[in-house]
N, C-alpha and C positions, 0 to 999 in steps of 0.2 A: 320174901321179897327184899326189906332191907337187908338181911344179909346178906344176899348177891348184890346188892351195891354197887356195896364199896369196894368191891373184886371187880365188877365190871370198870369203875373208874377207876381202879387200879392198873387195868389192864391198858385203857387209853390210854394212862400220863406214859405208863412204860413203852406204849408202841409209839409215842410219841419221842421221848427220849432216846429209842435205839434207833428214829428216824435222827436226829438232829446229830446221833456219834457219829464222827467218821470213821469210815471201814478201812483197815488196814488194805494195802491193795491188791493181796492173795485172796480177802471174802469178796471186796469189791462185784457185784452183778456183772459190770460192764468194764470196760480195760481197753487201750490199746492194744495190737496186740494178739487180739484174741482168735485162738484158730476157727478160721473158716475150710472150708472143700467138702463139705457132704454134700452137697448138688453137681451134681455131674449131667449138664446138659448132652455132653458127646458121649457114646459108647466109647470104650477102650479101641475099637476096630474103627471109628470115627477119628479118634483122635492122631492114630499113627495112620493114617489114609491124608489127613491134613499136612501131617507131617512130612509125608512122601513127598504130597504135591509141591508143599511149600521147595524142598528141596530140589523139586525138577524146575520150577519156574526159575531159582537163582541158577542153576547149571543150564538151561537151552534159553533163558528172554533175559536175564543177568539186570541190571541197573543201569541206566545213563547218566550222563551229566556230572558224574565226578571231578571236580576239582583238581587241578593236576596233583598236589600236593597228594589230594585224596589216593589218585593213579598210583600215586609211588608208593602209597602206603599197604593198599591192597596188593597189590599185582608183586609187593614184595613181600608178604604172607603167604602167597599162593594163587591170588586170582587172576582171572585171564582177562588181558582187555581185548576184545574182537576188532574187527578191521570197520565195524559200524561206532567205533567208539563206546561198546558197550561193556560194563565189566561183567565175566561170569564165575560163578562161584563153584569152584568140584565140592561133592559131595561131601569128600576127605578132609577138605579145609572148612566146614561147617563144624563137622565131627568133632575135630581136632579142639576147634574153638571152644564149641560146648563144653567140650571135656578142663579146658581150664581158665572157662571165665570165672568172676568171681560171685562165691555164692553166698558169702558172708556180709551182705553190707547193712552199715547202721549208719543210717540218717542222722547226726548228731543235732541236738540243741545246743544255743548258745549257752547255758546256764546247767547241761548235763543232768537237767530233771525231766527232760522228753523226750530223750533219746529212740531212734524208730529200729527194731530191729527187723531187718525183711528176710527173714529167713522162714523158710518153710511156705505152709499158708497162713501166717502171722497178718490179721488187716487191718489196717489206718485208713484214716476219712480224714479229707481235707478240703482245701479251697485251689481252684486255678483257674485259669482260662485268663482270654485276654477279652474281655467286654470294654467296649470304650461309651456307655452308658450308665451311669446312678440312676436307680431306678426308687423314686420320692413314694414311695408306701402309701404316705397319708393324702401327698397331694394327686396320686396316680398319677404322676406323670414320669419321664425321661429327662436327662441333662444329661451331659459330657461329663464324663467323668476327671477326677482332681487325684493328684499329688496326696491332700490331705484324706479323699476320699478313701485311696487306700490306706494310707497309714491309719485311718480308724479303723478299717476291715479287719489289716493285724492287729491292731488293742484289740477288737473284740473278739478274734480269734483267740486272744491269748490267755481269755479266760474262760473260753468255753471246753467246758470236759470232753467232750465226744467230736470237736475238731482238733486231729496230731499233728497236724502241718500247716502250713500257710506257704501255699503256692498264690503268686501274686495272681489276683482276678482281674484285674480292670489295669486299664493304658492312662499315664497320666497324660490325658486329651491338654494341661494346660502348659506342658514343658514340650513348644515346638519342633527344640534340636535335638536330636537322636540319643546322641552322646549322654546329654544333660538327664536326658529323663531315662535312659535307660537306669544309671549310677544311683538317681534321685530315687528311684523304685528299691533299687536294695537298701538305700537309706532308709525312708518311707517303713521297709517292712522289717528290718531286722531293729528299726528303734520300736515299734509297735509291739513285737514277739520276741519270747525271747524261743519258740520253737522253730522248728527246722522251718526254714523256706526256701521259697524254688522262684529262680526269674527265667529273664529269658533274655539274649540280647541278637540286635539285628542284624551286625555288622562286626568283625572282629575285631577293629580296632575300638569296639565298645567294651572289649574285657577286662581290659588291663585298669582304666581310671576306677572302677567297681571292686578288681579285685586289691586296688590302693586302700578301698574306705574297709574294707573288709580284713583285710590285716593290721591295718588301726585299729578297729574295734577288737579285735581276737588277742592286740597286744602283738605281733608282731608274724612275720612270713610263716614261722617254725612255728607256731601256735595254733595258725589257720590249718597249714598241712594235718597237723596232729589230728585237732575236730572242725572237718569244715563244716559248717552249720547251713552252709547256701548252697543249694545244687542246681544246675541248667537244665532247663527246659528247651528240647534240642529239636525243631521241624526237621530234620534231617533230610529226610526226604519229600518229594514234590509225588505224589502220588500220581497215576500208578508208576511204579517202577522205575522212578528219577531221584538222583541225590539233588538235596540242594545247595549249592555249592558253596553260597555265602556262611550258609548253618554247619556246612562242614566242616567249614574253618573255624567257624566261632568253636567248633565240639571240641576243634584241633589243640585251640587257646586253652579252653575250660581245664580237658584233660589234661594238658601240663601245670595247670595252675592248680592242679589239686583237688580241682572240684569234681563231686562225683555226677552224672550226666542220667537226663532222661529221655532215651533214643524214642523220640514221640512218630510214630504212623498215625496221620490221620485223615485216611480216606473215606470219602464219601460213598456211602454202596447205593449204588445204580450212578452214578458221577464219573467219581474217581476211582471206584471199586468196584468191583463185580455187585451187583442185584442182589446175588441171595449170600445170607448170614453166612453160609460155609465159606464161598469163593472171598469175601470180604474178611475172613481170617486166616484164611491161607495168604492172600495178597500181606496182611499186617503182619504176621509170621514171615514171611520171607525178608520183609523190608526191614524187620528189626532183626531178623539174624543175619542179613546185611548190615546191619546197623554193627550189630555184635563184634561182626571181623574188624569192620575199619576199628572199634576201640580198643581193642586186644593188638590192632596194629600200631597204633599210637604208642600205646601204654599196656602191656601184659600183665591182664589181672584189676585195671582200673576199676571204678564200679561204677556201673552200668544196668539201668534199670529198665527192662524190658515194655517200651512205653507202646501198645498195640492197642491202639485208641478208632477202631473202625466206627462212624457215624451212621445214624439210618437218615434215608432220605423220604418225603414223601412226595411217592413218584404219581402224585396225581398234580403238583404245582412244582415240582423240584425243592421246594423248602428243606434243609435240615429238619427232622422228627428227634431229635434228643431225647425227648420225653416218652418216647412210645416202647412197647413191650420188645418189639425188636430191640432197639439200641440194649438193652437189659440182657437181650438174648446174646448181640454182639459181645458183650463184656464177660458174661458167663463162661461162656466159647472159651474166647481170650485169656481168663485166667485159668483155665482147664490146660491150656495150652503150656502155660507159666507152668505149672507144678508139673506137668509131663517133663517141662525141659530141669525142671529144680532151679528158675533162674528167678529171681526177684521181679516184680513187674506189676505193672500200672496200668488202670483204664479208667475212663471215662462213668460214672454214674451220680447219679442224682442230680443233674441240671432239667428243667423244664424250658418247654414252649411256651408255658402259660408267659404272659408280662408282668405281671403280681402275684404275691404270694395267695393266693386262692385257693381252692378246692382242685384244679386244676392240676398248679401245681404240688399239693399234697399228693394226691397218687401218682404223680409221674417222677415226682423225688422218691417217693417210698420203695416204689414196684425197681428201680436201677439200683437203689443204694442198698435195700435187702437182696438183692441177687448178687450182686457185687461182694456182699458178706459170705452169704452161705456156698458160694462160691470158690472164695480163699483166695482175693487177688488181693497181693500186700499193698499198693496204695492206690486207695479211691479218688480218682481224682473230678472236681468241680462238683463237688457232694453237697453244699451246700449254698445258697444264696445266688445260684444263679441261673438268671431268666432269659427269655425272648430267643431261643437257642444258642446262647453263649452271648446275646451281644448286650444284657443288661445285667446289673451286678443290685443284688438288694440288702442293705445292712440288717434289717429287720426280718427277711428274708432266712439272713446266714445263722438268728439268733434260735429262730424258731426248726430252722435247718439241724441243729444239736438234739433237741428233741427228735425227729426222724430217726437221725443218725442213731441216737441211744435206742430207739426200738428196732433198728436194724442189727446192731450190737449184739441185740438180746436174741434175735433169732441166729445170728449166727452163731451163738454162743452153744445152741440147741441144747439138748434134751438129756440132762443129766439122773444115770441110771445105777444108783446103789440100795444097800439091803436098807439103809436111811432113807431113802427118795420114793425105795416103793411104800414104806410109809406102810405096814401092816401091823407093827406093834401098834403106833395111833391109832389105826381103823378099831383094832381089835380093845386099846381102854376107849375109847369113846362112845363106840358101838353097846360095851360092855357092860362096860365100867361109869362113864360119864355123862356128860349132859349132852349129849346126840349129837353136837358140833364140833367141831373144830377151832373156831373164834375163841381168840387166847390164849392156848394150850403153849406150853412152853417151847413145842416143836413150830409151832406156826410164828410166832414172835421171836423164836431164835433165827429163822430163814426168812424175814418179811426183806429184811434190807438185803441179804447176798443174794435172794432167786429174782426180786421182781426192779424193776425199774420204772421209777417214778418220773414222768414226765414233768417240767421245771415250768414252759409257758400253757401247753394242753390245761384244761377245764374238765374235772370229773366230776365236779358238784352235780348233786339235783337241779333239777328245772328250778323250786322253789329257792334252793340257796346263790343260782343265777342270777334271780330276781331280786334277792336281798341283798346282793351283792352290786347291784344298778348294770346286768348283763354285761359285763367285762368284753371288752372286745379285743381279738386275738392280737392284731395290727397294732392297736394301743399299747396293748400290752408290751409288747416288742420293746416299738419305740421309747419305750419308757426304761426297758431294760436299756436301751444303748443308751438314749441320755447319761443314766446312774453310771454304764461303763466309762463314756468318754467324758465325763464330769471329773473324775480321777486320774493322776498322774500315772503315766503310763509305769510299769513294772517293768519296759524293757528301755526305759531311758538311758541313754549311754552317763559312762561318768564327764562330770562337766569338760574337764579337762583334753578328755578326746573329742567329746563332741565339739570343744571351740577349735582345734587342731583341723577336725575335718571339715567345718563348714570356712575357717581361714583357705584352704588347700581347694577347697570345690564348690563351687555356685548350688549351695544347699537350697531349695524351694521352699522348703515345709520350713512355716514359721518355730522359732523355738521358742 
């Protein structure tokens, strides 16, 4: 007996010490990054049957509401505009497209240590949506959301592992004028992170004062072109089957400005979109391979993130269902769709219905953001932190959201199968040769940190060390994580110099 000991406490200080080394990030468990596509909700004969349709709806019901700008841009690639004002797409001119959109795009970071590549089925988890609610954890309640609201969201995005982007979530409800808060929003989040982020703006002449603060920061026009770090979030179109015209232009602004673009479809199924899952991704496929031409008409070769964001609806109130197995089923589709075409692309997973972080919404984050993984769509988008079907945003929410996300990580990652992994030498000394377990063995202690992933706010104690512990609560827990974050100087603070340069130049909101 005391000879096993001091081998068993041997054993904890060491599995304690290979917890605390960091993993270079080839053993790393989890990773940006990481390939997803082993679930295939659609059969192969499913998917080119979507694919057909999609292409007869842009060839015989085409898009309306094009912008004339847009008109010339289309109809001078190849599309036809009808005598109903409608544009239609031939077959030939989708084809042609496909064949040389771009398939290589990399999301850049400001600081070129986050860089996103979306090639293949490579997947990232992120933050978006436009919620114009903070949603108060502790006091459950709702408030409008702030300027500074977001800019904590990006600090705390910035240090969380298992969120790669920071697409802006919440509307600063306290900057009235368009202009002002559209610009303040990329201020807001690119002082916050220094990882890729995504806005959105309303009106085209809202580009240019945004894209002024952002060549400041990049150090100059020729700096930004090289790694833009900020890409747009583009409603393009008015579902079903309408451009929107004001977004068209904004895309028109973007793509000359260098920004790379995310062509967002997001209709409502039973609404704006056909009822059932299939029809609801054949509609998003169409509208973003309409999307596709106009950016290949602008700019050949721009990059252009295939944004097929179909919502569920529950058609017993018309409410958005975000959180339900459908929407999950929606995105799976979606990304199925992305790898059939090999194009980069984005959907919708891990936001809830719930209004707090609850039980509620744990399985309704979980069940989107693991299909979304095992799936292989390159950017997850509204993954974490937010509530009430897009229109509340929770900090506490987004922290505990990382954890999710890393066990969704881990299933996407699946089920690694080598003559190491089937593990029959071990069976056979332990079985054999050793003390009938596994606990210890230099094989189980060399793999604990690279196979498994340790949740960072989750609770795996005993009941009894709950208890000695004064039953930690999940919510507290959080909030106390963001305290400690935003207690510290932000890591994407600009340097002094630019940032007095940009707040002289622009009515900056967020105190400095």
């Amino acid at each position: 007996m005391n000879d096993q000991s001091p081998s068993r406490s041997g054993g904890r200080a060491a599995r304690r010490a290979a917890r605390a080394a960091a993993l270079p990030d080839h053993l790393r468990p989890i990773r940006p990054g990481l390939e997803g596509g082993r679930y295939n909700p659609l059969t192969d004969a499913d998917v080119q049957r979507i694919h057909n349709a999609a292409l007869e709806a842009l060839e015989t019901i085409g898009l309306a509401d094009a912008p004339p700008s847009g008109v010339a841009y289309l109809t001078g690639a190849g599309a036809i505009e009808g005598d109903d004002g409608r544009i239609r797409f031939p077959r030939a001119l989708i084809e042609d497209t496909l064949a040389k959109a771009n398939r290589s795009i990399t999301l850049h970071s400001r600081d070129g240590k986050n860089d996103l590549d979306l090639s293949g089925s490579r997947v990232h988890y992120g933050t978006a949506g436009a919620a114009v609610h903070l949603v108060d954890a502790q006091g459950r309640n709702y408030r409008e959301s702030t300027v500074q609201d977001l800019h904590d969201a990006a600090r705390i995005c910035d240090v969380l592992d298992n969120i790669h982007f920071c697409q802006r979530p919440m509307i600063c409800r306290d900057i009235p004028d368009t202009v002002e808060m559209e610009y303040n929003s990329v201020y807001a989040c690119t002082t916050g992170t220094t990882k890729h982020v995504g806005t959105s703006f309303s009106e085209p002449h809202c580009v240019a004062p945004a894209m002024e603060i952002l060549h400041m920061i990049a150090g100059g026009e020729e700096a930004w072109r090289a790694r833009p770090f900020v890409s747009n979030s583009n409603c393009f179109v008015v579902p079903p089957m309408k451009f929107a015209s004001e977004s068209c232009q904004v895309m028109e602004e973007c793509i000359k400005a260098g920004m790379p673009v995310l062509l967002l479809s997001a209709g409502m199924s039973g609404a704006t979109a056909p009822s059932t899952i299939a029809g609801a991704i054949v509609q998003a496929v169409a509208e973003c391979l309409a999307g596709l031409v106009y950016v290949n008409a602008v700019k050949p070769g721009a990059p252009a993130i295939f944004g097929t964001w179909p919502f569920g609806l529950d058609l017993r109130t018309g409410a958005m269902s975000i959180g339900s197995g459908e929407q999950a089923l929606l995105t799976a589709g979606c990304a199925q769709m992305h790898r059939f075409y090999d194009i980069p692309g984005g959907a919708a997973a891990g936001a809830s219905d719930s209004k707090l972080p609850d039980m509620q919404a744990g399985w309704e984050q979980m069940c989107s953001n693991v299909m979304a993984g095992i799936s292989g769509v390159n950017m997850a988008y509204e993954a974490a932190g937010m509530h009430a079907s897009l229109l509340g945003f929770c900090h506490e929410s987004l922290i505990l959201g990382d954890d999710i996300i890393g066990q969704a990580l881990r299933c996407t990652r699946g089920i690694e199968v080598t003559d190491e992994t089937l593990a029959l030498d071990q069976m056979a000394q332990v079985c054999m040769e050793g003390p009938g377990h596994y606990l210890g063995t230099e094989q189980t202690l060399s793999r604990m940190q690279s196979d498994c992933v340790y949740p960072t706010m989750g609770d795996r104690t005993s009941p009894k060390e709950w208890v000695e512990r004064d039953k930690p609560d999940l919510i507290e827990k959080a909030t106390a994580r963001k305290e400690e974050i935003l207690a510290k100087r932000s890591a994407a603070a600009l340097d002094p110099g630019v940032d007095a340069a940009i707040r002289d130049r622009f009515n900056i909101h967020l105190k400095g």
